[in-house]
Backbone of each chain as ProteinMPNN parsed JSONL, in Angstrom:
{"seq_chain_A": "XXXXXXXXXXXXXXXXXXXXXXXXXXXXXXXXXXXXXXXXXXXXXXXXXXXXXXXXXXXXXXXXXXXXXXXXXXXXXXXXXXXXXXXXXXXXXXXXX", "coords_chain_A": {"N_chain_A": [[-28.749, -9.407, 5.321], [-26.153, -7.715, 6.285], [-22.381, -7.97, 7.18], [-19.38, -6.52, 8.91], [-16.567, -7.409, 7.984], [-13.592, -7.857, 9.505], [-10.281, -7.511, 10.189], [-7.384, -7.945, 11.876], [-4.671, -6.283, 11.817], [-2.571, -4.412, 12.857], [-0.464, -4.968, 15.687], [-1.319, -5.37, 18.821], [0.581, -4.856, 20.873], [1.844, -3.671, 23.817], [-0.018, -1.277, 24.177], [-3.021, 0.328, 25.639], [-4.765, -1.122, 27.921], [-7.456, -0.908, 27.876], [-7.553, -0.633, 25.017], [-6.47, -3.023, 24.391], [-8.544, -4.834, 25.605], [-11.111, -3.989, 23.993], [-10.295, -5.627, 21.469], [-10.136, -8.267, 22.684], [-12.914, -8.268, 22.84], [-14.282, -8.295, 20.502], [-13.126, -10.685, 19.213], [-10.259, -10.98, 18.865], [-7.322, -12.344, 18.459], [-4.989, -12.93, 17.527], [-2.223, -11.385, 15.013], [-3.347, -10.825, 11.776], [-5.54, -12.328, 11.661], [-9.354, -13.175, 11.176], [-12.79, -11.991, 11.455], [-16.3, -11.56, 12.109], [-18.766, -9.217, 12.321], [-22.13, -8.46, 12.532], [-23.512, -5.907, 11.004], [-23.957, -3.088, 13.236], [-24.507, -0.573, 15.216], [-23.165, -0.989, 17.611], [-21.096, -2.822, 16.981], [-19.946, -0.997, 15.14], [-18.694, 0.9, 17.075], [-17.115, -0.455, 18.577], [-15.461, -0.982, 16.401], [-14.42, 1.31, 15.69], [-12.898, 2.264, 17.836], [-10.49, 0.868, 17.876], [-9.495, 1.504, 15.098], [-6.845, 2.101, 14.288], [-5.718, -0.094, 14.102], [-6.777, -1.915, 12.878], [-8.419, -3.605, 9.953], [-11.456, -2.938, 7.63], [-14.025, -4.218, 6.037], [-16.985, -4.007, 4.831], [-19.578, -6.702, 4.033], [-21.847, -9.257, 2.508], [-22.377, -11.576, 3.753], [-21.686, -13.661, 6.091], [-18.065, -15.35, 6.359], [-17.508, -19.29, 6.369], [-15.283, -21.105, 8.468], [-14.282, -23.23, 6.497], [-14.332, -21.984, 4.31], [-12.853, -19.745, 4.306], [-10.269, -20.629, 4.362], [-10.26, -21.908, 1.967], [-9.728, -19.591, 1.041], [-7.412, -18.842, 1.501], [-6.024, -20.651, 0.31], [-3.36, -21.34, -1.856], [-3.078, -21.001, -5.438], [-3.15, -24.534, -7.183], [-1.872, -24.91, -9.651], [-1.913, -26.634, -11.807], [-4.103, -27.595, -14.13], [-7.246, -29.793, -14.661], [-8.706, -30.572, -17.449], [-10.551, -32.234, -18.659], [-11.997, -35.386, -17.528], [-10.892, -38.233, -17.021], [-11.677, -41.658, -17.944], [-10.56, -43.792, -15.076], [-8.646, -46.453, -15.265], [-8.907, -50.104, -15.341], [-7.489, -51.991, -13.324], [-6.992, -54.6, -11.686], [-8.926, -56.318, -12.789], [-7.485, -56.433, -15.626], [-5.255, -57.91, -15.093], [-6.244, -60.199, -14.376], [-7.122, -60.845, -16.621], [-4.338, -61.697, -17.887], [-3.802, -63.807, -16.223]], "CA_chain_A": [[-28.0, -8.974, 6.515], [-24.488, -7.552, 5.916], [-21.567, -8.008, 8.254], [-18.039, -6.78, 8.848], [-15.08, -8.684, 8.255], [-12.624, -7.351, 10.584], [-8.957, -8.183, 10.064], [-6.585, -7.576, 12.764], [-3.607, -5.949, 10.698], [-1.472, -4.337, 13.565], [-0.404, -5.826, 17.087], [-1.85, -4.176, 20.081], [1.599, -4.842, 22.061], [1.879, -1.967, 24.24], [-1.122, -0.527, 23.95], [-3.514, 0.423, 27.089], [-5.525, -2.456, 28.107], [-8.861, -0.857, 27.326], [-7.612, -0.893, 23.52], [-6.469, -4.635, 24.461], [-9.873, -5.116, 26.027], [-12.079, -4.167, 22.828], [-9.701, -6.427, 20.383], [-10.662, -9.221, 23.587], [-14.372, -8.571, 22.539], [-14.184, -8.086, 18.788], [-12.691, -11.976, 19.236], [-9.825, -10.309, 17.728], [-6.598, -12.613, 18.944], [-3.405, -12.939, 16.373], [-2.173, -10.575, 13.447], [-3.853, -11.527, 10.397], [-7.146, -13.214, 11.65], [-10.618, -12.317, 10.391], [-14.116, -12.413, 12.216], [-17.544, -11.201, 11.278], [-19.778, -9.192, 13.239], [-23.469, -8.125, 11.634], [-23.583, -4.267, 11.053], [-24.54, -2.46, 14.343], [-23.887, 0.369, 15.855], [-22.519, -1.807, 18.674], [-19.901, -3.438, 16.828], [-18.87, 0.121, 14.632], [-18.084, 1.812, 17.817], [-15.909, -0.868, 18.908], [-14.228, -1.219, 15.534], [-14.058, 2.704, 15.978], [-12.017, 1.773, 19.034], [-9.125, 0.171, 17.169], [-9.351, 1.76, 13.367], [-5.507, 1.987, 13.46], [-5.055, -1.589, 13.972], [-7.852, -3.284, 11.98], [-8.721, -3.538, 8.277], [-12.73, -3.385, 7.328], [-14.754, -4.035, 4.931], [-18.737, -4.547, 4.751], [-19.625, -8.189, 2.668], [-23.193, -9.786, 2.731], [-22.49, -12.552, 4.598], [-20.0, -14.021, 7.013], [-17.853, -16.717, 5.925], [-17.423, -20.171, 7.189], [-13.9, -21.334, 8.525], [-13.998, -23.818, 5.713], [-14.633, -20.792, 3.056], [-11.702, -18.728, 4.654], [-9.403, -21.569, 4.212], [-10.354, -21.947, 0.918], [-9.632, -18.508, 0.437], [-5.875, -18.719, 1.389], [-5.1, -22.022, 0.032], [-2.395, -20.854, -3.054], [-3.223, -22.215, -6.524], [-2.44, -25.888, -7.204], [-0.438, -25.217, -10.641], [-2.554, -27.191, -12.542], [-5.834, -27.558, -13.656], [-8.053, -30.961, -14.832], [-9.381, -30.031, -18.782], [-11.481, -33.559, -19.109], [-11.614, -36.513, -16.665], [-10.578, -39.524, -18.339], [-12.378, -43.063, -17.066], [-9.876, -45.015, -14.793], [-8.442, -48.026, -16.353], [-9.003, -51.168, -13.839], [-6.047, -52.803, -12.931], [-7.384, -56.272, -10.475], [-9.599, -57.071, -14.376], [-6.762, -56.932, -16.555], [-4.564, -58.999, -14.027], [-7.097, -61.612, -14.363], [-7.385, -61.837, -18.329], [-3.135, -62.016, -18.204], [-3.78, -64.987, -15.922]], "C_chain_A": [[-26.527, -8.86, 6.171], [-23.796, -7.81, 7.219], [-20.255, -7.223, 8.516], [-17.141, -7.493, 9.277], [-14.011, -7.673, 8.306], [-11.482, -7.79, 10.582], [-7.917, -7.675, 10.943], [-5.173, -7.46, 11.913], [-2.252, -5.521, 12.056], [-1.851, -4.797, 14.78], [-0.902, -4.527, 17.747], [-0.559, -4.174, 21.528], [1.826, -3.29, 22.003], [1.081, -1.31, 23.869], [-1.997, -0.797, 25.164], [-4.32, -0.686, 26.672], [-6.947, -2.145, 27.999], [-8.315, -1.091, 25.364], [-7.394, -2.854, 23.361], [-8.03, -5.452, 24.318], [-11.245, -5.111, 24.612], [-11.404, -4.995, 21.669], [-10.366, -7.952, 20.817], [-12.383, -9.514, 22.817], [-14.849, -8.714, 21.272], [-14.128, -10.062, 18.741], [-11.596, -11.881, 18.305], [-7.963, -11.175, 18.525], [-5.061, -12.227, 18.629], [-3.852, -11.796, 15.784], [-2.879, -11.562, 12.228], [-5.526, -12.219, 10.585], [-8.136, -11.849, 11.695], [-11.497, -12.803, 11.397], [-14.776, -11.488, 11.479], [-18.078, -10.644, 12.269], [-20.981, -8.535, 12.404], [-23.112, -6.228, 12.212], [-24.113, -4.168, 11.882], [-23.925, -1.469, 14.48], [-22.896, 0.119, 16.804], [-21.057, -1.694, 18.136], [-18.823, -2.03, 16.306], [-18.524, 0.744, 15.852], [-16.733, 0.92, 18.245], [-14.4, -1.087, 18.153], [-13.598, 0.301, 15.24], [-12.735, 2.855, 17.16], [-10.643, 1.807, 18.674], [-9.061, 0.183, 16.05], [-8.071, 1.843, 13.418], [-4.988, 0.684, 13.383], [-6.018, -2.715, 13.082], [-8.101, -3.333, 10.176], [-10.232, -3.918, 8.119], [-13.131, -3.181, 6.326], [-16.322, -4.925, 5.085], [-19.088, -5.612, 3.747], [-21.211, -8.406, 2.995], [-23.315, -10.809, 3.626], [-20.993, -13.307, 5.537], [-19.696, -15.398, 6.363], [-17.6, -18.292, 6.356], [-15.688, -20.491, 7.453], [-13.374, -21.959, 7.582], [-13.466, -22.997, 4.664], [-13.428, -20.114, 3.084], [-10.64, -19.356, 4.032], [-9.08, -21.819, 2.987], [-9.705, -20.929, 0.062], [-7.807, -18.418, 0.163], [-5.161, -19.442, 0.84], [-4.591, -21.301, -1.639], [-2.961, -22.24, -4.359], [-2.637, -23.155, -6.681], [-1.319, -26.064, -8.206], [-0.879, -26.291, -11.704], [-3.738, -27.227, -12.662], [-6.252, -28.988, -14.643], [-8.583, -30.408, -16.098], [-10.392, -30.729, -18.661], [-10.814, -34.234, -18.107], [-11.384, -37.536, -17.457], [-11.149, -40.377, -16.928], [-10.923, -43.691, -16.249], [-9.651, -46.277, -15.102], [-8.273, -49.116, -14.943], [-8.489, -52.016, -13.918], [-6.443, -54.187, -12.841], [-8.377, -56.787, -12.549], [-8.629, -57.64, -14.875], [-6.045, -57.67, -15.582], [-5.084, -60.23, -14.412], [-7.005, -62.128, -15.668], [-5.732, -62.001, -18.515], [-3.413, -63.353, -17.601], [-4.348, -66.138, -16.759]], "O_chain_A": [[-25.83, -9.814, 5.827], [-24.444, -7.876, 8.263], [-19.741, -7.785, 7.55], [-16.876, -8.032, 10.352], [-13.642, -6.886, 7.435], [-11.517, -8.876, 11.162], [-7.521, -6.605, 10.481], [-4.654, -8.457, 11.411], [-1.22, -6.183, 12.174], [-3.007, -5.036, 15.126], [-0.921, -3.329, 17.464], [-0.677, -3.724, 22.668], [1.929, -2.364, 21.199], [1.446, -0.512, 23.006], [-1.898, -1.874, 25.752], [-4.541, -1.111, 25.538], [-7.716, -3.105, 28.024], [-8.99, -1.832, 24.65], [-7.92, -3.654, 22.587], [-8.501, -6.225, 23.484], [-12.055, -6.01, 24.385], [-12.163, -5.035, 20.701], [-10.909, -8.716, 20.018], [-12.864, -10.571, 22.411], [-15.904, -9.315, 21.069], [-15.079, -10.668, 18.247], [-11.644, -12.417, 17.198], [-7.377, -10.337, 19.21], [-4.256, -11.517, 19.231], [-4.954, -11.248, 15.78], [-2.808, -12.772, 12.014], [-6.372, -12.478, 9.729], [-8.073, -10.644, 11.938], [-11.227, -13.762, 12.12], [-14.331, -10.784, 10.572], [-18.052, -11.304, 13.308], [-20.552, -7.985, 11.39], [-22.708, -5.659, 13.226], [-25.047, -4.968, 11.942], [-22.821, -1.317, 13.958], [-21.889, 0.822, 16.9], [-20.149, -0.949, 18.504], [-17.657, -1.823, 16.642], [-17.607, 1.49, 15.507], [-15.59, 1.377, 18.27], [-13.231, -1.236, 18.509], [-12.515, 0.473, 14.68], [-11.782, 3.628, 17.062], [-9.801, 2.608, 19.081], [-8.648, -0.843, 15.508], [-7.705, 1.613, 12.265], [-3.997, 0.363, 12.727], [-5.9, -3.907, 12.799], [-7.375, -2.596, 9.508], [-10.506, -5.085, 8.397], [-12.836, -2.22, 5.615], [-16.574, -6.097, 5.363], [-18.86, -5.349, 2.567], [-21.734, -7.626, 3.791], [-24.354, -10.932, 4.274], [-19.765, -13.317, 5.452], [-20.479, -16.263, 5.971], [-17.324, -17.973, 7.513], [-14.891, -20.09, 6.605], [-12.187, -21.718, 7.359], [-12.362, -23.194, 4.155], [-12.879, -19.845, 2.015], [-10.03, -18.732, 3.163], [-7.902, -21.975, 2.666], [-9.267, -21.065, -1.081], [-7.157, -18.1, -0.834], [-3.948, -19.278, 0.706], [-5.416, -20.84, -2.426], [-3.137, -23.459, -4.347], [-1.439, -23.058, -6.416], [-0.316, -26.77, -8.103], [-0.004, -26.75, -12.438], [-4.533, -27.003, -11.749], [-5.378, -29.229, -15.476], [-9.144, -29.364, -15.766], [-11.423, -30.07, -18.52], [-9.657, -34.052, -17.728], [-11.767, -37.571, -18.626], [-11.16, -40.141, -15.72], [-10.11, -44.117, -17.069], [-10.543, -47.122, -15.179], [-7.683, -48.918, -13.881], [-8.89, -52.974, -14.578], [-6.273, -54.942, -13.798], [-8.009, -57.771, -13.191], [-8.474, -58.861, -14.858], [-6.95, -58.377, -15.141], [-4.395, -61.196, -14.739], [-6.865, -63.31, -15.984], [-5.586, -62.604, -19.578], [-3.292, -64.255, -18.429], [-4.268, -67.296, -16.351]]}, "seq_chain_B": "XXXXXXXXXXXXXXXXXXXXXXXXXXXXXXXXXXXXXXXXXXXXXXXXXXXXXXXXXXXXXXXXXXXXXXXXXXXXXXXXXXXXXXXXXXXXXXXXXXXXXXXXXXXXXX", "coords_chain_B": {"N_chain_B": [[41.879, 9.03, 15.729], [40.913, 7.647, 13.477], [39.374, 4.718, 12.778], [38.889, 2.028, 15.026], [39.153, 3.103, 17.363], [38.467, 5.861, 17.142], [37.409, 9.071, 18.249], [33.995, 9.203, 18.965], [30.762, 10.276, 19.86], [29.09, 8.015, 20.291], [30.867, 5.938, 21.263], [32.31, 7.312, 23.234], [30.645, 7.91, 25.348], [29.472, 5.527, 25.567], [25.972, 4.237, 26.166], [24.604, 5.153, 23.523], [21.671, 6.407, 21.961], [20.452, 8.058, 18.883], [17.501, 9.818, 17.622], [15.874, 10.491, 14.754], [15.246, 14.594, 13.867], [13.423, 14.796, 12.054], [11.203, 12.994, 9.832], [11.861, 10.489, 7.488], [11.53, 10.689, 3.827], [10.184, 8.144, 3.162], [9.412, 7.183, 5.476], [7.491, 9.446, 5.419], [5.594, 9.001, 3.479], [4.674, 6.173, 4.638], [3.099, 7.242, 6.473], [1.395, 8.532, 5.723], [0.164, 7.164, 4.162], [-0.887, 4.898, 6.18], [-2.418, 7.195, 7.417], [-4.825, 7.177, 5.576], [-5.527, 4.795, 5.624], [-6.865, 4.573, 8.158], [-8.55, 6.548, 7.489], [-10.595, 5.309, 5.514], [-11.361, 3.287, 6.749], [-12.999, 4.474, 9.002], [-14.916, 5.874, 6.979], [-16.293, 3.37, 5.342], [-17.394, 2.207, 8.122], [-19.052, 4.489, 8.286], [-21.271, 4.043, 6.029], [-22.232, 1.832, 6.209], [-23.379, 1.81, 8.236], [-25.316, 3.916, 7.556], [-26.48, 2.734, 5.58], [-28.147, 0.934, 7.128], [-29.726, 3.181, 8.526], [-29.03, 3.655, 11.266], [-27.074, 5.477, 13.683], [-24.228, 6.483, 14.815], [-22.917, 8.259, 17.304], [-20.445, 8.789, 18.584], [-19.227, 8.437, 15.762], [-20.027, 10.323, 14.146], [-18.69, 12.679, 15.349], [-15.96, 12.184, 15.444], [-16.019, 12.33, 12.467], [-16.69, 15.169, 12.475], [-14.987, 16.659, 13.794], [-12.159, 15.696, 13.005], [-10.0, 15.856, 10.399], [-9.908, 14.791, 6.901], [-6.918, 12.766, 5.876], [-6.469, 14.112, 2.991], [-6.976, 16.537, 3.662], [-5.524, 17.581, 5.442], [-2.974, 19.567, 6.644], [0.572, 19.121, 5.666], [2.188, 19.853, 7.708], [0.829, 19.353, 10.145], [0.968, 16.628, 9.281], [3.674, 15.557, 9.788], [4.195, 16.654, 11.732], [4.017, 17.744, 15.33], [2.253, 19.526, 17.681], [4.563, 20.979, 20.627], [4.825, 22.421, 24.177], [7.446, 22.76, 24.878], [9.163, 22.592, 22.822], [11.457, 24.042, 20.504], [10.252, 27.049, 19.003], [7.592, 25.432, 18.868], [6.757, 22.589, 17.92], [7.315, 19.397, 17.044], [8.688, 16.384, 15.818], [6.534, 14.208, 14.448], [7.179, 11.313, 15.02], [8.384, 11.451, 17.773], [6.364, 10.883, 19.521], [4.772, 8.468, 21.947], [4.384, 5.266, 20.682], [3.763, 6.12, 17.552], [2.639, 5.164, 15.217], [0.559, 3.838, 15.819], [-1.503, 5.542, 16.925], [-3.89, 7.717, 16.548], [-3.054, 10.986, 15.34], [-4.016, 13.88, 14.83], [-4.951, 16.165, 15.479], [-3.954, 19.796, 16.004], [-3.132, 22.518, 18.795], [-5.07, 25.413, 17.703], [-3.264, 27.744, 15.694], [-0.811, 27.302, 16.305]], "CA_chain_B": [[41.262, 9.39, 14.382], [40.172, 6.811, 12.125], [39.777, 3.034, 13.157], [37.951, 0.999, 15.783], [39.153, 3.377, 18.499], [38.318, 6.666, 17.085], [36.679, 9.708, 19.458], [33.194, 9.511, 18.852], [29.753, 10.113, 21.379], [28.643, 6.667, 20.907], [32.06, 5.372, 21.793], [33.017, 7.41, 24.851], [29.565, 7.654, 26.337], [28.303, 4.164, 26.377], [24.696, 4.026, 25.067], [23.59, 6.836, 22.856], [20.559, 6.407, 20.39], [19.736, 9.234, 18.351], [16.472, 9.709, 16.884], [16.408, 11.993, 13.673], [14.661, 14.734, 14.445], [12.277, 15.003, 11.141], [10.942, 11.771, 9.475], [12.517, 10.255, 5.96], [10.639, 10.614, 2.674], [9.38, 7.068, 3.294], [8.522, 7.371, 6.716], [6.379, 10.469, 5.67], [4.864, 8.095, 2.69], [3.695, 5.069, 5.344], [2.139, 7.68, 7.505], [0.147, 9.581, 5.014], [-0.94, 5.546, 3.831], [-1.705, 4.75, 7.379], [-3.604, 7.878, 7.52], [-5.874, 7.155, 4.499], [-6.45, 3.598, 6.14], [-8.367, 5.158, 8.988], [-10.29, 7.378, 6.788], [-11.428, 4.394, 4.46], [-12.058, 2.454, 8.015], [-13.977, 5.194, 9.087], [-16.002, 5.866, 5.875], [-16.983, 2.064, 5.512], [-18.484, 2.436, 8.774], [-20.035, 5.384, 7.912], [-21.679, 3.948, 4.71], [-22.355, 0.585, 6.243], [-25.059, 2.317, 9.482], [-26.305, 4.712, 7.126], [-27.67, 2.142, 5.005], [-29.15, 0.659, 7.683], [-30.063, 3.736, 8.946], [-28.266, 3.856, 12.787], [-26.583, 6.137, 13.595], [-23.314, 6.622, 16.003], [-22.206, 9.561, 18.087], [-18.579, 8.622, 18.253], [-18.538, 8.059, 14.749], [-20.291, 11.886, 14.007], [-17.887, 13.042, 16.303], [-14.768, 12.233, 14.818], [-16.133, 13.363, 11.303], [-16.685, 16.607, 12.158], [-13.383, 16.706, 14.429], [-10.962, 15.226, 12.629], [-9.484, 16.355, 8.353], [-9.247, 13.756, 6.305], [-5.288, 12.688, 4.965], [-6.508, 15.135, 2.144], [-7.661, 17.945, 3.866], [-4.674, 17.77, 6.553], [-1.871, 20.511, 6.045], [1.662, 18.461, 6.198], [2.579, 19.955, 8.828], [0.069, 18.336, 10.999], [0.573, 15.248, 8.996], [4.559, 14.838, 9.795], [4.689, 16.933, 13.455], [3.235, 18.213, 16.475], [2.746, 20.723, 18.894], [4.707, 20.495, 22.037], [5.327, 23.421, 23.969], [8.663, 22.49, 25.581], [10.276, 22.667, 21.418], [11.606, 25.42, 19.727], [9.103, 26.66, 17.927], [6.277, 24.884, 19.591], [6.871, 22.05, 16.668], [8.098, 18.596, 17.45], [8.554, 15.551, 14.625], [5.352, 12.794, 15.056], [7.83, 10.165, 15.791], [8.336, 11.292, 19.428], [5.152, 10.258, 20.115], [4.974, 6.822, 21.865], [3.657, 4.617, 19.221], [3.009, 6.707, 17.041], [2.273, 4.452, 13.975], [-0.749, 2.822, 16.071], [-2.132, 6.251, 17.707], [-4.202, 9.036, 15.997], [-2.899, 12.23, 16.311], [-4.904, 14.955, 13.89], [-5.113, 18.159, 15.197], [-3.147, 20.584, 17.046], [-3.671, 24.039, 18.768], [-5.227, 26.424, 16.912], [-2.122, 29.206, 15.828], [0.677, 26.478, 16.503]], "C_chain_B": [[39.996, 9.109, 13.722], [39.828, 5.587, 13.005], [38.945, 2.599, 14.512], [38.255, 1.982, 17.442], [39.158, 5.316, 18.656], [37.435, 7.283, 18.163], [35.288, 9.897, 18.758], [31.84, 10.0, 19.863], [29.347, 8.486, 21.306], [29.801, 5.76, 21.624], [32.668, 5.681, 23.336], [31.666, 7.694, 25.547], [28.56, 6.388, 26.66], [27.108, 4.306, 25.228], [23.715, 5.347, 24.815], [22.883, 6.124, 21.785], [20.029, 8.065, 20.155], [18.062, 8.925, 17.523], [16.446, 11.108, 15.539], [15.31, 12.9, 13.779], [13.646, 15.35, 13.223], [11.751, 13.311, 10.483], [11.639, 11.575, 7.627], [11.266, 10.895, 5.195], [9.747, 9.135, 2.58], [8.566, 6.524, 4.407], [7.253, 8.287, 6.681], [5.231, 9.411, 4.72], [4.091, 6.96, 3.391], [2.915, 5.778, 6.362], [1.091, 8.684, 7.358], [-1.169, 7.509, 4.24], [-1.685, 5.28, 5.021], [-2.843, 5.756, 7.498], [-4.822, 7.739, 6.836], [-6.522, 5.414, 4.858], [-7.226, 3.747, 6.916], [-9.015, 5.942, 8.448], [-10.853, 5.693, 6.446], [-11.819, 3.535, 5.551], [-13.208, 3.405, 8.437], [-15.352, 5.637, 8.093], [-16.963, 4.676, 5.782], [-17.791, 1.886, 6.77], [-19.828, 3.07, 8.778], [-21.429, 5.12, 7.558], [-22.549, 2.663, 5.423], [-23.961, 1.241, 7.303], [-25.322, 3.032, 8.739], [-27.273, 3.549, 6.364], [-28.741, 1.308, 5.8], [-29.876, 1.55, 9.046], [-30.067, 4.423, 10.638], [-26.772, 4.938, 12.588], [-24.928, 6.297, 14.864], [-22.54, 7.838, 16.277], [-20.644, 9.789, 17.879], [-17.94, 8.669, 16.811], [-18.797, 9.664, 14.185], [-19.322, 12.858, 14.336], [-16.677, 13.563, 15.722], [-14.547, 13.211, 13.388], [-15.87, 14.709, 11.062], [-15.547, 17.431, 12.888], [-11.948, 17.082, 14.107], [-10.976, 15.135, 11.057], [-9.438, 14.598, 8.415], [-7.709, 13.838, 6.173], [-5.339, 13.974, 4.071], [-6.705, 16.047, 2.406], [-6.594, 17.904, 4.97], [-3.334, 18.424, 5.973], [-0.254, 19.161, 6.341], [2.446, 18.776, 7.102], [2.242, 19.359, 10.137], [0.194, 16.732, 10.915], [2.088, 14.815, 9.774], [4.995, 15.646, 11.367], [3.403, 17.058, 14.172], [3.304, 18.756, 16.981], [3.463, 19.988, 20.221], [5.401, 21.866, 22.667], [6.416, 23.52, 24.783], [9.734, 22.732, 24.512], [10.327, 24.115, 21.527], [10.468, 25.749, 18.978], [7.288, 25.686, 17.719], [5.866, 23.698, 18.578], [7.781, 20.371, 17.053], [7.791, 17.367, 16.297], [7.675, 14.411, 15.209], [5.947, 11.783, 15.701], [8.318, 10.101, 17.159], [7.572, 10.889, 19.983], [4.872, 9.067, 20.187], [4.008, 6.312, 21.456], [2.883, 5.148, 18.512], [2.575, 6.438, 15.773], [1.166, 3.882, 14.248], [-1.676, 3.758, 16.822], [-2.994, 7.332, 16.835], [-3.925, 10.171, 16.596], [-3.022, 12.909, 15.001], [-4.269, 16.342, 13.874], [-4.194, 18.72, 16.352], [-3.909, 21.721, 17.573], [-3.828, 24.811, 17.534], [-4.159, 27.894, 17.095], [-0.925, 28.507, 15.693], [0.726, 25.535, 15.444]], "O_chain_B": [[38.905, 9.626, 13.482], [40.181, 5.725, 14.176], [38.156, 3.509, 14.765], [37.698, 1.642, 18.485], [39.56, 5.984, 19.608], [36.783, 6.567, 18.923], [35.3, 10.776, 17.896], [32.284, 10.047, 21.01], [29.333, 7.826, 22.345], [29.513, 4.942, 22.497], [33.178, 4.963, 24.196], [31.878, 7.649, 26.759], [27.585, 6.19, 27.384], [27.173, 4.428, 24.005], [22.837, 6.039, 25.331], [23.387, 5.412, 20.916], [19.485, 8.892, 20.886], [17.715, 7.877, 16.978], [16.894, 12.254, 15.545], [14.223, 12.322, 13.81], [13.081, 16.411, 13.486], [12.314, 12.422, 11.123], [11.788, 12.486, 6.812], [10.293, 11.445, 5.712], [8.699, 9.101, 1.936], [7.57, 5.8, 4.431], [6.278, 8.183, 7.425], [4.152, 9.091, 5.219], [2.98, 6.673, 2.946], [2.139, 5.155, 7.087], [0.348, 9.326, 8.1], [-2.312, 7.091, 4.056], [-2.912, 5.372, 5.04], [-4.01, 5.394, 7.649], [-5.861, 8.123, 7.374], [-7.598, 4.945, 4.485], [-8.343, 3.252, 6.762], [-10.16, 6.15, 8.848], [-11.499, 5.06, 7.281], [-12.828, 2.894, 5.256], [-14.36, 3.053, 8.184], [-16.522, 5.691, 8.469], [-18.161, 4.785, 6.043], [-18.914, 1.41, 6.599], [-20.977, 2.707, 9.031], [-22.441, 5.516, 8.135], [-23.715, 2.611, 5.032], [-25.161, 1.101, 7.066], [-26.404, 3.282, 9.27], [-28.493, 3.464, 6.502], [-29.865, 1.025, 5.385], [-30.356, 1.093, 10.083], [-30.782, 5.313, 11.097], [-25.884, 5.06, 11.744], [-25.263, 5.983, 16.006], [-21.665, 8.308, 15.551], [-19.954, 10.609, 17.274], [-16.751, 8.84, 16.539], [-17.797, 10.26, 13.787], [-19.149, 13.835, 13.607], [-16.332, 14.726, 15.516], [-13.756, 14.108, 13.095], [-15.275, 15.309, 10.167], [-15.253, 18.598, 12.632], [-11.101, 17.911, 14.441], [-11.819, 14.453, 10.472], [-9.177, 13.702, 9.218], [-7.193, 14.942, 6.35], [-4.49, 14.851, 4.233], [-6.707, 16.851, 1.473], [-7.161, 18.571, 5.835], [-2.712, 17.938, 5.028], [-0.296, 18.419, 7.322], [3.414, 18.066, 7.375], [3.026, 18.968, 11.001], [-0.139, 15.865, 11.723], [1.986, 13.78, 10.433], [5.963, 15.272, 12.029], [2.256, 16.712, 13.891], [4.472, 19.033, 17.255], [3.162, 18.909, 20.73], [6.296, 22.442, 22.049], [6.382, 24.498, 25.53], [10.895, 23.002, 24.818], [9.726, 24.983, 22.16], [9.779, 24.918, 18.386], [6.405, 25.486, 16.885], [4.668, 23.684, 18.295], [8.979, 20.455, 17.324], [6.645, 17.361, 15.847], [7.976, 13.781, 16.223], [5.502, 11.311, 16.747], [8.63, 9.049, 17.716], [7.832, 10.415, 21.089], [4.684, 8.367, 19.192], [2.858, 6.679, 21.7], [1.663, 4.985, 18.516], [2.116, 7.375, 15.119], [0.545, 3.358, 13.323], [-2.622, 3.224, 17.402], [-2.112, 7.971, 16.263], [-4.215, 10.534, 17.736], [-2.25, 12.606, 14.092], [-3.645, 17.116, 13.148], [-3.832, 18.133, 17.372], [-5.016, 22.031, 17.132], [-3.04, 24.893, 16.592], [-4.126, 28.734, 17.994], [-0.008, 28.992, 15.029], [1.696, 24.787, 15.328]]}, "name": "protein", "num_of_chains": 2, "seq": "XXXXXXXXXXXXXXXXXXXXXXXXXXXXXXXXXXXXXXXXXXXXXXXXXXXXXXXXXXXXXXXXXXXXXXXXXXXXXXXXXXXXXXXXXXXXXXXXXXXXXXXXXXXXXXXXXXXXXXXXXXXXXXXXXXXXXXXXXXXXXXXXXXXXXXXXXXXXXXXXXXXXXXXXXXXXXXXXXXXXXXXXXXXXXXXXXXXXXXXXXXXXXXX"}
């Protein structure tokens, strides 16, 4: 089952309230946010509606809020080669005593 | 003359905005991009109900309606008809919001 992920790219300020109205149903709030709806005819007419304000693209599956999040979070700037064992502090303490 | 109290129109009439009445070279560049974002919105639809075999009126519609960016003369791409101009020819940017509206086609002749 494919979906589109729908990205609300431009504002709908000032724009008639039926174009408001299908952004309303899309679940289409802020600039920049994404939603999913499963390929239909349904949904392409509505994203037909508002093609100058949206950004689509067809994926296989919708993503979770976690996944999204994941998506934006900026690299850390490092990366882990090998874990090394933790050395345990409260032990050695004890054999100084 | 010169100086903070020279004769100009914005000066002795208060509040004048001009609008220029053709679009820059970079204005024409974000509105031939914009244009090629509603094709590739439109196509992906396209592509997406054909494979599952549905079909949509509105979306037929437009196709056979409305040029692509590539198949649109630049004249269409950077004006419009209006028949109040000279020339029956007016620059896209009169048109309110016209960065968030489709506007394609004109009379046929104009």
């Amino acid at each position: 089952m494919s979906y589109f992920r729908i990205t609300l790219h431009r504002s709908a300020i000032g724009l008639p309230q039926r174009t408001r109205g299908v952004l309303a149903a899309l679940g289409l709030r802020k600039r920049s946010q994404t939603v999913f709806h499963p390929v239909s005819a349904q949904a392409a007419g509505m994203i037909l509606k508002v093609k100058e304000l949206v950004k689509v693209s067809e994926v296989d599956r919708a993503l979770t809020p976690k996944e999204m999040r994941e998506e934006r979070k900026p690299e850390p700037g490092f990366w882990i080669e090998k874990a090394v064992p933790r050395r345990e502090v409260q032990e050695l303490q004890v054999i100084v005593l | 003359m010169f100086g903070a109290f020279r004769v100009t129109s914005p000066l002795c009439g208060g509040l004048l905005w001009k609008t220029p009445w053709r679009l820059s070279r970079f204005q024409k560049a974000r509105q031939r991009k914009r244009l090629r974002g509603v094709d590739s919105v439109v196509e992906i639809l396209g592509n997406a109900l054909a494979k599952k075999g549905e079909t949509l009126k509105a979306l037929e519609t437009w196709k056979e309606t409305m040029p692509t960016e590539a198949e649109m003369l630049p004249k269409d791409k950077y004006t419009m008809f209006d028949r109040k101009e000279k020339r029956y020819r007016k620059g896209i940017h009169k048109l309110p919001k016209w960065t968030r509206v489709s506007q394609r086609v004109n009379p046929p002749g104009y």
